[in-house]
N, C-alpha and C positions, 0 to 999 in steps of 0.2 A: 504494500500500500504506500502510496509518495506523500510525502507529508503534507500538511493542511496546506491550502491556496492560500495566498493573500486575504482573497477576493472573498473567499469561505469566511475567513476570521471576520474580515469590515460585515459580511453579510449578518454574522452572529451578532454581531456588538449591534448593527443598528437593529436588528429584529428583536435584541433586549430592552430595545429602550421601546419597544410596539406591541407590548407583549399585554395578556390577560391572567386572570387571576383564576385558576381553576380546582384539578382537585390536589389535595395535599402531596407533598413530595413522601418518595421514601425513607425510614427510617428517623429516630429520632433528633438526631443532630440536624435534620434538612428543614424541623417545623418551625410555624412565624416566619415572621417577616425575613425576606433576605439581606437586611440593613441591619438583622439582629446580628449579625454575624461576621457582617463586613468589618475590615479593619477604620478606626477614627483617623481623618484627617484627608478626606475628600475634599477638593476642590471642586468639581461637579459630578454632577451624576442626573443620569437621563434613568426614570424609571414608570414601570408599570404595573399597575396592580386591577384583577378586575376590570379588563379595556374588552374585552370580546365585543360587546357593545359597538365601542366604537372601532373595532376593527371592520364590524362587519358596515359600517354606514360607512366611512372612510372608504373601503374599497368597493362599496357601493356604489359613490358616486363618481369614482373613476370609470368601474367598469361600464355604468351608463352612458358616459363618452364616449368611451370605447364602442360600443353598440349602437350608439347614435352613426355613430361613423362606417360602422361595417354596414347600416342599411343602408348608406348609399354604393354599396358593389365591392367595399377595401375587406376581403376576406382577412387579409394578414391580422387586420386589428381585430376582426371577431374571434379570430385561434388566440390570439391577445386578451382579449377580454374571459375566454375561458379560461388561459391560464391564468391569470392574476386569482378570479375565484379557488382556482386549484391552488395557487402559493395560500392565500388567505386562510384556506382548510390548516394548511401543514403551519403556519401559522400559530392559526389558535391551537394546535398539540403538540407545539414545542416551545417556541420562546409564548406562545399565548395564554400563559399561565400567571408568570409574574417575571421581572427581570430587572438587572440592574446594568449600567453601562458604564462605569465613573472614574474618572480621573484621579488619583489618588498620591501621593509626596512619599517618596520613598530618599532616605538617606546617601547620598553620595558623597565623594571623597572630599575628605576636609571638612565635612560638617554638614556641609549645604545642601539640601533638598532637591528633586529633580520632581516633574511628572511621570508616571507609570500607567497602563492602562489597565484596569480588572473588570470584565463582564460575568454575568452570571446567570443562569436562567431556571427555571424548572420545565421539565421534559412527558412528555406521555410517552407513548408506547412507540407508535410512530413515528414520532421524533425522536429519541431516544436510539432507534435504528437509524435513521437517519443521520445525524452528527458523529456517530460513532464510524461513519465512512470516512469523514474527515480527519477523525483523529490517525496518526501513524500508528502501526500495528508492532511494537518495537519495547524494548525494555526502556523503563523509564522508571519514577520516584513512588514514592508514598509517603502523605502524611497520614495517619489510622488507616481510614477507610478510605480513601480519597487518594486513587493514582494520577499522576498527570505525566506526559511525556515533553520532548521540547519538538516543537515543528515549526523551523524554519526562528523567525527573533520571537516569536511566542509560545507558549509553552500552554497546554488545553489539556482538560481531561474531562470524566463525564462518570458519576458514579452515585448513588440510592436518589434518584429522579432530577440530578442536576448535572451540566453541562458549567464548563467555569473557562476562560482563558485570562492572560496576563502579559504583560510585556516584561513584566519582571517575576524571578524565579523567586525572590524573597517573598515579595508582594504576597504574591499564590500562597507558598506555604505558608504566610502566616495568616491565610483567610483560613486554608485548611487545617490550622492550626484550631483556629475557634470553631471550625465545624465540630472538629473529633473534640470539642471539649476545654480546650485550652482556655484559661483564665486571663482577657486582655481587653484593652479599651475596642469599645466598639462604635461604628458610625453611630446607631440607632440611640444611643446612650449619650454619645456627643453633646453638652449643650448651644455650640452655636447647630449643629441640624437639627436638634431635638425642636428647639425653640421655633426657627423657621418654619420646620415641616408639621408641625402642631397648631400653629397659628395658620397657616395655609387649609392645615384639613385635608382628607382622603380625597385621592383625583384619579383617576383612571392611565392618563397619561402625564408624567407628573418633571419637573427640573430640580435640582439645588445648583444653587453659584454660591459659595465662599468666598466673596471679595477679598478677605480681611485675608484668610489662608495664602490668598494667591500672591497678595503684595509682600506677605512675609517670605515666601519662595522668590519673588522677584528681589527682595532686599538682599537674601540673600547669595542670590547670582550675581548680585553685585558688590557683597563684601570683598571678592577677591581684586576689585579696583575700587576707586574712587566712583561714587553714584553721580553721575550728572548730574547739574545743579538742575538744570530745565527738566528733568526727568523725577527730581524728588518731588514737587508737587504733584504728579500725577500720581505716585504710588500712594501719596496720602490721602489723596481723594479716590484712590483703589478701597485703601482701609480703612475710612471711613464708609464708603458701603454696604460694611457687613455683609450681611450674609440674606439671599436670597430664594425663594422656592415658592412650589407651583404649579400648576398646569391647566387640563382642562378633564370634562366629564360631559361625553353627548348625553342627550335625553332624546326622548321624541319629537319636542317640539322644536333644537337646536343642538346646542353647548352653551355651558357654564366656562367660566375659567376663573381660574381663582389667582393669586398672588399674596404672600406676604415677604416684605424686608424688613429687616432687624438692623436699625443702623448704628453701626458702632461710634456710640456716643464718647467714648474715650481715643478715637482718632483724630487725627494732629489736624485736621480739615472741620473746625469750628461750624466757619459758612456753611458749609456743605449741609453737615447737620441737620443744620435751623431749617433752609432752601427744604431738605428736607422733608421735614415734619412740619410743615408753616400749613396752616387752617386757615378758611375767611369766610365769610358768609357772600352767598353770591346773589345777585341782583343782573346780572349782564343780559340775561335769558330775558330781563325788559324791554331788550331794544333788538334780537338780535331776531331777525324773520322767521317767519312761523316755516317758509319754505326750504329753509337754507339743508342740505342734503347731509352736512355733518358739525357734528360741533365740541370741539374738545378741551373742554375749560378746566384750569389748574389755577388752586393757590399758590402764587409767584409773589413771594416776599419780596416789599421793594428791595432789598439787598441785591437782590439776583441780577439785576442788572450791572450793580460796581463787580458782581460776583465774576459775571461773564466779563467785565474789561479787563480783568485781569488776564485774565486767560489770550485775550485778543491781543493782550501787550507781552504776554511769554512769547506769542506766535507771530507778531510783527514784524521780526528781524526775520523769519521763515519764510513770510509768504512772497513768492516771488514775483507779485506783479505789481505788487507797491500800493493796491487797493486800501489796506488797514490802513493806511499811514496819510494817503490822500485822503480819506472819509473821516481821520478824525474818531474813527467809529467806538474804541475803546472809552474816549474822552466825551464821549456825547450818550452813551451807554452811561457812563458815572452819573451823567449831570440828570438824567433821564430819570434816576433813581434816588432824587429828593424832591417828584410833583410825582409819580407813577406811584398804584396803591397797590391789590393785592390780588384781584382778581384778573386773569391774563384768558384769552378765548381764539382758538385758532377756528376759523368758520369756512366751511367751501358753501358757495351759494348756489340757487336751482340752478343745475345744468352743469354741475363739474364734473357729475360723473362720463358724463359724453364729449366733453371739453378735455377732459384728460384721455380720452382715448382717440381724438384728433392729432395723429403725427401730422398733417400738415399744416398744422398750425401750434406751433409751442408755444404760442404765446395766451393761446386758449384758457389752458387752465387759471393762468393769472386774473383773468377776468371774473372769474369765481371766487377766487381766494382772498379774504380780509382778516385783519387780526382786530383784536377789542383788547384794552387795557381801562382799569379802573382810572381816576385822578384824583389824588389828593389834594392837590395846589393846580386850578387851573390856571389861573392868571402865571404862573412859571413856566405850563408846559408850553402856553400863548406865546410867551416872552422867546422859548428856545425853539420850538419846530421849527420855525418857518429857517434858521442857522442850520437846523439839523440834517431836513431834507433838503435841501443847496449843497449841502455839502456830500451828504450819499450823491445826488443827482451827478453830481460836478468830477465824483470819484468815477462812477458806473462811465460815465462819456470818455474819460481821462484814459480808463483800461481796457476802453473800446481801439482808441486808440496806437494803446502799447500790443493789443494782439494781433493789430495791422500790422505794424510794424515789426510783432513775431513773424508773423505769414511772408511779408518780404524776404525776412530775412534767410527764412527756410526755400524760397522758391527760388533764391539766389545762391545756395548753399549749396550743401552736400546733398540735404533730401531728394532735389531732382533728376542727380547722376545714380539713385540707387537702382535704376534699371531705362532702359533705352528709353520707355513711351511715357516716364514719369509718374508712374499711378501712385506712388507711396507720396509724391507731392500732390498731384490732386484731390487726394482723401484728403490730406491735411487740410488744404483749400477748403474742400470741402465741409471741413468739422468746423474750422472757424470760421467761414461762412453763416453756418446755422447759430452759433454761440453772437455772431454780431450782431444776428437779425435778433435774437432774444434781447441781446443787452439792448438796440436798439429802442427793444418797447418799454423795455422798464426806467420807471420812473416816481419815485416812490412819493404819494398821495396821502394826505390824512384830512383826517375833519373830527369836531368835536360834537359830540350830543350827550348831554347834561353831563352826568361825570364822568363821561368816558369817552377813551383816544380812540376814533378808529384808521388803521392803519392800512393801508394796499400799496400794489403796485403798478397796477392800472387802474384809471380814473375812473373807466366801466365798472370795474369791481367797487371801488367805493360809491360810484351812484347808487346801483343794484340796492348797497348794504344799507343807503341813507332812505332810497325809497320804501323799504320791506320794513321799516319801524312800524307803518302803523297799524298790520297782524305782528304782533312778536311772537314769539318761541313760548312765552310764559302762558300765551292762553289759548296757545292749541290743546285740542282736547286728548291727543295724543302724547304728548309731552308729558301732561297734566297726568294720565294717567297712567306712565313710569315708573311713579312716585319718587324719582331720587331725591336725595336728601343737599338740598342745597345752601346747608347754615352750620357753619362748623366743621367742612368738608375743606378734604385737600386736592379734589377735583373730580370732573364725573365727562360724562361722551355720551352723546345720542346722535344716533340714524334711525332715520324714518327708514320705511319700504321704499326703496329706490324705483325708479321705472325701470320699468323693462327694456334689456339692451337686445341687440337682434345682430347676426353673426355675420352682419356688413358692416355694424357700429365696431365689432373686434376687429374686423378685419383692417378699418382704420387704424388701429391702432401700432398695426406693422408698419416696418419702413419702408419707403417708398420704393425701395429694391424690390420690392416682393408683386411690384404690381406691374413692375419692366420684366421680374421672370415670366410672368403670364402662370402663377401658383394659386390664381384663383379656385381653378375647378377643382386644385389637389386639397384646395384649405380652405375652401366655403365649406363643406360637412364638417369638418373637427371645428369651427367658428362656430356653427351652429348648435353644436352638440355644447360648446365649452357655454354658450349663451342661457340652453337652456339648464344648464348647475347653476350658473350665475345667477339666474330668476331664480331661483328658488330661494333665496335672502331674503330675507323679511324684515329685515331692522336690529339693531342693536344698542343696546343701553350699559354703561360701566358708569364703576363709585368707586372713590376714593376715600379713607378714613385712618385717622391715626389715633391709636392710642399709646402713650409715653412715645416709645422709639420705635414704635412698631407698626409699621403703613400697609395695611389692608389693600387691596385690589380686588375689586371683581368685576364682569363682566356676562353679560347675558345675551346672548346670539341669536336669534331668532331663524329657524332655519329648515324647512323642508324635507325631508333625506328620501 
């Protein structure tokens, strides 16, 4: 037997993180959770528990495309769409039990920490044949009960209803170590995952991120030099972070998703913190059109703004086109953020979902898209916009310019000798062509209504937003009947029921290359098919909440299957 593929291993590790919960493994060291057992000190980990559910709507609604498309004559997709069904079976009797996929810190030379990869799964009958073709048929290890062999840089074995591999031989045995018994810290026990994945709640398909874990492994790859100075704020707002987890759970009517972060209040990123965990009672949903197609408002502590100049002035001396430093931008962000309150609202308006799926025209979607900020001090923010936008405007024109002057200089250069008819210059023409007609239109607009900034970048957009005040968002009866909690929130999302797209509206959405091949008649049925998944969305509502350091997420999908 030749030892496991690659291709075999990546295929196990992602089918553990897609897996369901089914009957119990064998033997007693295999029972509970498979995080009872895993080693502490995960950096992530992809898992599942109880997903069959959404196993089977998930590849439900692919293989519907797939059928959508083989009734117009494409036999290949229809032997397509029965095999997916056939993986989906094998599936849920192998990794469709429960699984783990996770990243995890194993000790390397000198002290310092590395990543390691360890999956894990439980198996049926059929599966359990199945994997066992993969593994090499060869003398190899044990720890108790638990043989594993090396194949290839990983090392897999498969024994009382579980399937295991690793990129490292320690790793491994010392998960097998805790299977057969052995007395050691474990993830499940852990309190930065305990904390997270308890506050999150039971999810079908589920994530952890360890911020805090991962900057301390980053610190420590760089204790063997000097840490960039421009790179130490980053890892501090790594570890402040904390620690993350989450996923989602179909139902019949959609999915749920859930989220909790745990933000490490003892990390050297103060701002971060606060930005945060920051709460405010919202009122925005007063002015903001009853029609508008999405809307994703967050409590944004006026700090946030000095927050992010910072950052724009680490990266100043980086940016190569000299944008930041023309706009002033980090410096008008500061000042922005002693009249700016606490309620911040990104809004696409009626018609962006078809507006963004117009490639031949990018400038589309801008005409949909506004932003809303609360005001504290109007008479300040009176006094500085009209400085602020002159000075974005005056930048955006200025670096219209400098990519012209790129474009020359590459069609003067080397780029047009890279081949006899010049194509590697014409694409570039080409890219910057389409980037100038963009910059072209942008031009960045506001206007004020009662305490609040609204912001765009085309003046379309900001009419649309100033016209639709007098239905607002707050007293459609749709909205209304959500229920989110908008007082004490650290921010929330709603989508209506979209209209209906139709699989000429996707097909815009291709580049214009697609319409010179003449791939109409090959990609009108898969446009169709993909049109008709699409309708079946129905709208979606998300909430935001914090209590002490610990920021809730949820979301409610509305969805068809």
């Amino acid at each position: 037997m030749k030892p496991m593929h690659a291709a075999a291993a990546l295929t196990f590790a992602l089918a553990a993180t897609a897996s369901a919960q089914g009957t119990s493994a064998q033997g007693a060291s295999a029972q509970g959770p498979l995080t009872a057992h895993l080693p502490a000190g995960a950096l992530l980990t992809l898992e599942t528990r109880g997903a069959a559910p959404a196993f089977d709507r998930l590849t439900g609604v692919i293989g519907s495309v797939l059928d959508g498309v083989a009734e117009a004559g494409d036999e290949d997709l229809e032997a397509s769409g029965a095999m997916l069904r056939g993986f989906s079976g094998i599936l849920a009797d192998s990794v469709g039990r429960e699984g783990v996929a996770g990243v995890f810190t194993v000790q390397g030379r000198g002290g310092t920490f590395t990543p390691a990869l360890l999956a894990v799964a439980r198996t049926g009958d059929l599966s359990a044949e199945l994997f066992s073709s993969f593994i090499p048929k060869k003398k190899g290890a044990r720890v108790g009960a638990y043989p594993f062999v090396r194949s290839g840089n990983l090392f897999a074995g498969q024994a009382n209803g579980l399937v295991y591999l690793s990129s490292d031989k320690a790793l491994l045995m010392s998960y097998l170590g805790r299977l057969s018994g052995k007395a050691a810290p474990t993830l499940a026990a852990s309190a930065p995952y305990a904390q997270a994945t308890r506050a999150a709640g039971p999810v079908q398909l589920g994530a952890y991120l360890n911020f805090s874990a991962t900057a301390k492994v980053i610190r420590g790859q760089f204790s063997q030099f000097m840490l960039p100075r421009l790179l130490s704020p980053v890892v501090d707002a790594l570890d402040t972070l904390g620690q993350v987890a989450g996923g989602l759970t179909t139902t019949d009517a959609g999915l749920n998703t859930v989220s909790a972060q745990v933000v490490n209040t003892a990390g050297k990123d103060r701002p971060l913190a606060r930005l945060l965990t920051h709460t405010t009672d919202f009122a925005v949903q007063d002015i903001i059109p009853a029609d508008a197609e999405a809307v994703q408002a967050t409590a944004c502590a006026p700090e946030s703004n000095a927050y992010a100049a910072r950052w724009l002035t680490r990266l100043d001396l980086f940016e190569p086109f000299g944008f930041l430093t023309d706009s002033q931008l980090a410096s008008h962000l500061e000042r922005s953020g002693q009249y700016l309150g606490s309620e911040c609202a990104q809004v696409t308006l009626a018609g962006g979902l078809l507006a963004g799926l117009d490639q031949s025209d990018p400038l589309a979607a801008l005409a949909t898209s506004v932003s809303y900020q609360s005001v504290r001090d109007r008479a300040a923010a009176e006094a500085h916009l009209p400085e602020y936008a002159r000075s974005v405007n005056e930048a955006i024109a200025g670096l219209r310019v400098t990519l012209k002057g790129t474009l020359g200089d590459l069609m003067k250069g080397d780029m047009a000798g890279m081949d006899e008819d010049g194509v590697a210059a014409m694409m570039a023409a080409g890219s910057f062509e389409q980037i100038d007609d963009l910059l072209a239109g942008l031009k960045m607009v506001y206007a004020f209504e009662g305490d609040y900034l609204i912001t765009a970048f085309s003046e379309e957009a900001l009419q649309a937003a100033l016209a639709g005040q007098d239905a607002p968002l707050a007293q459609d009866p749709a909205f209304q009947a959500a229920g989110l909690t908008l007082t004490g929130s650290a921010g929330w999302g709603y989508q209506p029921d979209w209209a209906d797209v139709s699989g000429d509206d996707l097909m815009g959405s291709l580049p214009a290359e697609f319409d010179e091949m003449g791939m109409e008649d090959t990609l009108g049925p898969v446009m169709d098919a993909m049109a008709g998944v699409l309708n079946r969305y129905d709208g979606m509502t998300s909430q935001r909440s914090v209590a002490g350091n610990v920021i809730i997420g949820k979301a409610n999908v509305k969805y068809r299957w």
